[in-house]
C-alpha positions as CSV (number, residue, x, y, z in Angstrom):
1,X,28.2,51.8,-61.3
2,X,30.0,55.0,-61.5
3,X,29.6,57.0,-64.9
4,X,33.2,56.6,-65.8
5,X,33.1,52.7,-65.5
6,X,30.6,52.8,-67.9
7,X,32.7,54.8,-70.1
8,X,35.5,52.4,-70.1
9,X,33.0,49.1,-70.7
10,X,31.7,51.0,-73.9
11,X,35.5,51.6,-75.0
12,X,36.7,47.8,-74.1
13,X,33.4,46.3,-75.5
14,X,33.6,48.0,-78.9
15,X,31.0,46.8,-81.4
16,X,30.1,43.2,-80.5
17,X,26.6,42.0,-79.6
18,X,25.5,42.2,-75.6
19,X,22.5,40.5,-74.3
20,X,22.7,42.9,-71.4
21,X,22.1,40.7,-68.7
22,X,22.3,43.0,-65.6
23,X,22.0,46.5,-66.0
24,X,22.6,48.3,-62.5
25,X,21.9,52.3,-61.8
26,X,24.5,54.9,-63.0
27,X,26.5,57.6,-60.4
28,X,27.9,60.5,-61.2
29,X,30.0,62.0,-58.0
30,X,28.1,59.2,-55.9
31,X,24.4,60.9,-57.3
32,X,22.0,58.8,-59.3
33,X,21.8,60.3,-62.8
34,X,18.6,58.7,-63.8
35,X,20.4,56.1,-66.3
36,X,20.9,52.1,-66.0
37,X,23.8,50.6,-67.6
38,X,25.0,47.3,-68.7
39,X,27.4,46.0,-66.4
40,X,29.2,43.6,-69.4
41,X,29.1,46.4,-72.6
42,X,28.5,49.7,-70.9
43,X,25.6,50.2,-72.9
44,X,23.1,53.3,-71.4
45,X,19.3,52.8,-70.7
46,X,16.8,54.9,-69.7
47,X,14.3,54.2,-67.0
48,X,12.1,53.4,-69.8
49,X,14.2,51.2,-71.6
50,X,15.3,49.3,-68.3
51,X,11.4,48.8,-68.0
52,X,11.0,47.6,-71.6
53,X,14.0,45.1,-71.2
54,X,12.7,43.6,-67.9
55,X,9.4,43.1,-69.8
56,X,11.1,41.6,-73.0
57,X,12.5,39.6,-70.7
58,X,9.8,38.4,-68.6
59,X,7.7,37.9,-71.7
60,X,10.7,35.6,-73.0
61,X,10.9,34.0,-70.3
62,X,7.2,33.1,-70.4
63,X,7.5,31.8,-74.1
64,X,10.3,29.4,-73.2
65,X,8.3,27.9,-70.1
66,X,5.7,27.2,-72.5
67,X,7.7,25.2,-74.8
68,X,9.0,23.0,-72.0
C-alpha cells in the first residue's frame, strides 16, 4: 500500500474501532518504509507490532478452537 493511501484510510476512517484484519507493507516512491498498515483504518504498525498482532491472533485463535 502506498504511503498516501494510508493517509487517506486514517482521514476516511476517523475514530471508530478496527480489528485490523490485514495489514499489508507500506511504500513510499515504490520503497518499503519498514511500516505495515491496516488496509480497512489506515492505522500504522511497526514490524514489531505486525509481529505482536499475528501472535494475538494466533493465540486467539487457539483459545477459540479450544472452546469448540
Amino acid at each position: 500500500m502506498e504511503f498516501n493511501q494510508s493517509l487517506k484510510l486514517k482521514e476516511q476512517w476517523g475514530n471508530k474501532p478496527c480489528d485490523h484484519p490485514k495489514v499489508e507493507k507500506v511504500y513510499y516512491a515504490g520503497a518499503f518504509v519498514l511500516n505495515y498498515s491496516c488496509i480497512l483504518c489506515g492505522t500504522d504498525f511497526t514490524v514489531a507490532e505486525k509481529l505482536e498482532l499475528e501472535q494475538m491472533r494466533k493465540k486467539q485463535g487457539q483459545q477459540t478452537s479450544q472452546v469448540h
